[in-house]
N, C-alpha and C positions, 0 to 999 in steps of 0.2 A: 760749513761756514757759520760760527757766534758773531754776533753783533751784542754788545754791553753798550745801555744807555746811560746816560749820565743823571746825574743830581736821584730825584725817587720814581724819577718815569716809571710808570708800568708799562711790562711788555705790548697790550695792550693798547695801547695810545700811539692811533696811525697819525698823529700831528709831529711825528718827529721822524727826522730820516733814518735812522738807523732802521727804523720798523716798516719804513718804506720801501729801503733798500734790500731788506730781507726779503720781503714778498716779492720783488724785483731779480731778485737773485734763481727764484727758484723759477720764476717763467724764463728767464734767461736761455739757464742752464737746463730745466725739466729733469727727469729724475734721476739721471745721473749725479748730482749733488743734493745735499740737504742744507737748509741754511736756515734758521732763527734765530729772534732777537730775545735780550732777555734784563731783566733790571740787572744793575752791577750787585744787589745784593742775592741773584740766584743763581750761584756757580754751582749751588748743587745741582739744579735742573740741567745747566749747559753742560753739565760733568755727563749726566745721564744720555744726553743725546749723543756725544760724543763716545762713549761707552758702546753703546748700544752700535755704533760706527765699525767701530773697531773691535769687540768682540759681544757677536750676537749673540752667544747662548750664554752669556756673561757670568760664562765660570771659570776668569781669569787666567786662561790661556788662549791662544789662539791655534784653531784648528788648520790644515791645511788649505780649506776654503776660507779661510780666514785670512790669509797672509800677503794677500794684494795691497801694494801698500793705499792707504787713506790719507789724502791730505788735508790739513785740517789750518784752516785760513780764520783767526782772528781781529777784529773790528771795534773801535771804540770811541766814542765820544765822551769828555770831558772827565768825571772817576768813570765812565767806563771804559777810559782809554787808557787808566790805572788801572783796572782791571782784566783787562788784555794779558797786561805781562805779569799780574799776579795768578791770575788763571793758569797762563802757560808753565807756571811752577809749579801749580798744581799737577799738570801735565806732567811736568817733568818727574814729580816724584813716583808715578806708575808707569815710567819711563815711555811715554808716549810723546813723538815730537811732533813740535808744530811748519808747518813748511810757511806762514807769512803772519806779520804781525803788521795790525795797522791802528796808529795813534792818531786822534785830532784831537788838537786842543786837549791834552792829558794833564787832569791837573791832581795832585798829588793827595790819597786818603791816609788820614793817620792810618801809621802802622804798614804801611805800603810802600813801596817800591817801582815808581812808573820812571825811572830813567834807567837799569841795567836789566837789559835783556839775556833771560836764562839761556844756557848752550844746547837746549833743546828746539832753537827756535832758528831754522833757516837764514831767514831773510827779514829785516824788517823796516821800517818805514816810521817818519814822525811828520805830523803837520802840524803847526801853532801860530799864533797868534800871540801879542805881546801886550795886549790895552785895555782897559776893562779890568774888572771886578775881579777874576779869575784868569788871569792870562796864561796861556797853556805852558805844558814842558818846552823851551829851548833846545833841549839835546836829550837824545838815548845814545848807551852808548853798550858796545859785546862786552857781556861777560868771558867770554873768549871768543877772539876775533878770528880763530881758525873754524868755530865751529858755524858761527852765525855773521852774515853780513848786513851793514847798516844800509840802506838803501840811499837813504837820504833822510836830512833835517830841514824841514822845505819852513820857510819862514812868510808866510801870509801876510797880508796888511789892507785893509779896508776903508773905505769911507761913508762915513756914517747912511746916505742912501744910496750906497751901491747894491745892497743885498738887505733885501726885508725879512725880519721875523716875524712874521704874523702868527704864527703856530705859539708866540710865549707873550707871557703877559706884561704890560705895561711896563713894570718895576725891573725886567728883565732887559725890555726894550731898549728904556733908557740908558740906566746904570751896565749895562752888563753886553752890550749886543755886540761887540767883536767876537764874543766868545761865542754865541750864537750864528753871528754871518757866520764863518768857518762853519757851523754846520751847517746851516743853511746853503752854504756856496755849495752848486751843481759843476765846477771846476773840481774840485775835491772827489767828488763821487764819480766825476768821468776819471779822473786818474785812480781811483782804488778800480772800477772794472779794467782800465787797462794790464793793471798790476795783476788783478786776477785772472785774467785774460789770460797772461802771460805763464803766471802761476800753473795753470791748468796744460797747458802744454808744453811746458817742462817735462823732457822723459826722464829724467831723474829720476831715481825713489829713493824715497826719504827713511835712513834708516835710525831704527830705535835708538835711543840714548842710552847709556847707563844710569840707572838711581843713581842721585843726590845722597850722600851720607851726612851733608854739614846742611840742610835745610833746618 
């Protein structure tokens, strides 16, 4: 399980849920899963845990103790919920699929791509907000709808003290905090466990993709 933070958060920085949620994940589940957060600009790093998932002696095949499928659950807040499904291309092109993708508040990086979700990608889910400084995605939609389902486009809406930011700064507070509740909102994080919940006892397995030739 990656969680990508938004704006230049460091991994490091337990004032923000995504890095809360990661720690959370792995007392959850114990060591049957692995889960860490990571800045949206260090997909190398999340490439490498992921990697190392999927084929440990990472000499790009997979050996017969290798072949249990791994499902591999993405997370994201605000670019790093543009980073979710740019990631998952990256996936895609070592033909590795993702079995869930989850958006909050996804707000769009040059050069990017946070509304069509690659056919490498199961299941996936958006949550947004519409007010503020940065108001998230409205819509993802399959880039083929045989291969990957939309879960839903769940449309949030807040009142300026229903959900406090304390974790960001003044400037953010004011101008910017719908963007913020949504992450902040513990409604949102009980529905991504349920989803993964769910995920996890799926006896499905999720198989490889074909490489992309037009990426």
């Amino acid at each position: 399980m990656i969680g990508f933070l938004g704006g230049y958060t460091k991994r490091s920085d337990v004032k923000h849920p995504e890095v809360v949620f990661a720690n959370y994940l792995r007392i959850r589940y114990g060591p049957s899963v692995q889960a860490a957060a990571f800045g949206n600009h260090e997909t190398q790093k999340a490439f490498e845990l992921i990697r190392g998932g999927t084929d440990p002696d990472k000499n790009g095949a997979q050996s017969s103790a290798e072949k249990e499928p791994v499902k591999i659950i993405l997370y994201g807040h605000s670019w790093g919920a543009a980073q979710v499904l740019e990631f998952a291309r990256e996936l895609e092109r070592h033909s590795i699929p993702v079995a869930l993708t989850i958006q909050i508040d996804s707000v769009h990086k040059m050069g990017q791509n946070d509304r069509t979700v690659p056919a490498n990608v199961a299941r996936a889910v958006n949550f947004y907000q519409r007010r503020g400084l940065t108001p998230g995605r409205p819509l993802i939609v399959a880039e083929n709808a045989e291969r990957t389902t939309i879960l839903d486009n769940l449309h949030m809406t807040y009142k300026p003290e229903e959900i406090q930011c304390d974790n960001y700064g003044w400037f953010s507070r004011v101008f910017n905090k719908p963007h913020h509740q949504i992450e902040n909102d513990p409604r949102i994080w009980d529905q991504i466990v349920t989803l993964i919940d769910s995920e996890l006892l799926r006896p499905d397995k999720i198989e490889a993709q074909p490489r992309s030739s037009t990426r």
